[in-house]
RODO-2510 file (C-alpha; in nm, 4 decimals, decimal comma):
residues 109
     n   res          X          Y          Z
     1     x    -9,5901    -4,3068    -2,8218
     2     x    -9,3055    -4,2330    -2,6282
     3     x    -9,3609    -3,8397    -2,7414
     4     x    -9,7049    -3,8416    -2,5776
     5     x    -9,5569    -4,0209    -2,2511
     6     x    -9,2843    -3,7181    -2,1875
     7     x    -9,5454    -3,4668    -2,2649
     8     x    -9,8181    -3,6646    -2,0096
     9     x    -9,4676    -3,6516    -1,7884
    10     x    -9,3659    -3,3053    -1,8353
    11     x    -9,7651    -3,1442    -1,8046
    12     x    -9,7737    -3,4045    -1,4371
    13     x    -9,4361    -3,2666    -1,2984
    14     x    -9,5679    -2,9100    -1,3892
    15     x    -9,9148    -2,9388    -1,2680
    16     x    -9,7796    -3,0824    -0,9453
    17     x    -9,5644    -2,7386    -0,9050
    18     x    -9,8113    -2,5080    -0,9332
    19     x   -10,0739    -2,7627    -0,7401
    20     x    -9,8020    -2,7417    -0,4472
    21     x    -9,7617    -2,3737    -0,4860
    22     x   -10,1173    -2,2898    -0,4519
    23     x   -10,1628    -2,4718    -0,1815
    24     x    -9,8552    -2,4074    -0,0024
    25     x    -9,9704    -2,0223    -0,0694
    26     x   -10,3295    -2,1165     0,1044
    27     x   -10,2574    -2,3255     0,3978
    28     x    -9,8686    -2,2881     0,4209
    29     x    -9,6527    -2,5950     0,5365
    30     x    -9,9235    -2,8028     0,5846
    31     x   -10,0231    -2,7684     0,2595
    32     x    -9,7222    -2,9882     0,1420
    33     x    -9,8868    -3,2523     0,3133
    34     x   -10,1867    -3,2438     0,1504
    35     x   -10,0062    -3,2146    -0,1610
    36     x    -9,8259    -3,5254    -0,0613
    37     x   -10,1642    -3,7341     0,0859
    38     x   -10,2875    -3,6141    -0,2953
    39     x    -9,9937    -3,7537    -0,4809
    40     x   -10,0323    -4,1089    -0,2334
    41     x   -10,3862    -4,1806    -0,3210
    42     x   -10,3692    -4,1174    -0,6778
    43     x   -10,0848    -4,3478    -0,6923
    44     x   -10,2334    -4,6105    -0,4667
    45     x   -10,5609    -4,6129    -0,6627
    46     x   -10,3073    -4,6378    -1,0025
    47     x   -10,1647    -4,9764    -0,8313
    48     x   -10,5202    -5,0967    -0,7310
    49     x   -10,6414    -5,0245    -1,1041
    50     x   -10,3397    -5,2326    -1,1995
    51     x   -10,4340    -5,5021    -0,9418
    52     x   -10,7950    -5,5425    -1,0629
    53     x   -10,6923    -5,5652    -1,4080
    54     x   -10,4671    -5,8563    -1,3451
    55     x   -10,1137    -5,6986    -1,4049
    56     x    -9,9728    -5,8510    -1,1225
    57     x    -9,5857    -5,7834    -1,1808
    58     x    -9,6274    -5,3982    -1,3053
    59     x    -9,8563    -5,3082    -0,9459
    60     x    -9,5758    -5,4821    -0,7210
    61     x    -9,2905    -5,2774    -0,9267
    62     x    -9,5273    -4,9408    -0,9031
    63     x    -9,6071    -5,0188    -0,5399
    64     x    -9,2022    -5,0797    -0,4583
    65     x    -9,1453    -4,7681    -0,6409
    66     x    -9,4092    -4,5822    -0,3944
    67     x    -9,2504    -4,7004    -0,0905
    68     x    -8,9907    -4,4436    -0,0265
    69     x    -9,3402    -4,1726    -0,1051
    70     x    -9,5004    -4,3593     0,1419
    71     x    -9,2045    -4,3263     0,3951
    72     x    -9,1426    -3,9465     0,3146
    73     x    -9,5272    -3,8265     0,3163
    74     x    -9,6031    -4,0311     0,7042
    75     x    -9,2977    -3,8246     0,8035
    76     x    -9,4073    -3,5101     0,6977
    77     x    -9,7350    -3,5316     0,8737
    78     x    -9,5775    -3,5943     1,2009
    79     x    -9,3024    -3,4019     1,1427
    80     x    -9,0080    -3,5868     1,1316
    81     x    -8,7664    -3,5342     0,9072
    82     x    -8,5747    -3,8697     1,0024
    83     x    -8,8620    -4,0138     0,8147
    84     x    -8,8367    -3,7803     0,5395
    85     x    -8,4431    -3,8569     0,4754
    86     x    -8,5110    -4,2147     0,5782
    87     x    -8,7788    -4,2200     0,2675
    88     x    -8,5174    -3,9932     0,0433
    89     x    -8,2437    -4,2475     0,0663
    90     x    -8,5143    -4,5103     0,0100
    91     x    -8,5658    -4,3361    -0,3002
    92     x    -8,1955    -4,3496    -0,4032
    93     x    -8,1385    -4,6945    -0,3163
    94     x    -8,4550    -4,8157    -0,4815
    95     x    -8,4748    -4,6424    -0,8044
    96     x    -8,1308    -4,7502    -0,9625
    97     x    -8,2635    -5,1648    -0,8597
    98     x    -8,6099    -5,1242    -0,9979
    99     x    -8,4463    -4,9869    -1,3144
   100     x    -8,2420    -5,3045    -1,3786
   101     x    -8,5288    -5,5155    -1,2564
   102     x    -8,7364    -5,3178    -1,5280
   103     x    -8,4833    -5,3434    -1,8282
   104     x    -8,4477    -5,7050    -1,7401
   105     x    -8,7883    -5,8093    -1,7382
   106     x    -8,8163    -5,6454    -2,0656
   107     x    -8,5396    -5,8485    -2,1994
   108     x    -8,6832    -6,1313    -2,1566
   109     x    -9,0440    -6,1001    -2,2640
***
């Protein structure tokens, strides 16, 4: 299982490269943002899938993970890249906490 989830991993990261490209190639900066707004709402409907299906604990650790997107992509469609670092170092302060809170929940189920 854990095969299929760094291939389903590896084929996202990818697909969101050459998604960003393309679009970046079409409409040009802005086109970043879209890629970003993209990237929110598939994410955001991910949590409310999670939500509806009663896993409670997993949507509020996906939806603190999404925080520092949420941060970074509302700064890059006003243009302010205080927002943008502010949502970066969201991202590095969050990340290493979730990952104990993860491996510690798993402990103990």
């Amino acid at each position: 299982m854990k095969d299929k989830m760094k291939f389903i991993g590896v084929f996202g990261v990818f697909t969101g490269i050459g998604a960003s490209r393309m679009i970046g190639k079409y409409f040009g900066i802005e086109g970043k943002v879209i890629v970003g707004f993209c990237a929110l709402t598939t994410i955001l409907a991910i949590i409310l899938y999670l939500l509806i299906k009663k896993y409670y604990l997993g949507s509020l650790i996906m939806f603190l993970a999404t925080l520092p997107l949420i941060v970074s992509v509302i700064g890059m469609y006003i243009r302010n890249d205080i927002m943008v670092g502010i949502g970066l170092a969201l991202f590095i302060i969050t990340l290493p906490v979730l990952i104990k809170v993860v491996n510690h929940i798993g402990k103990n189920r």
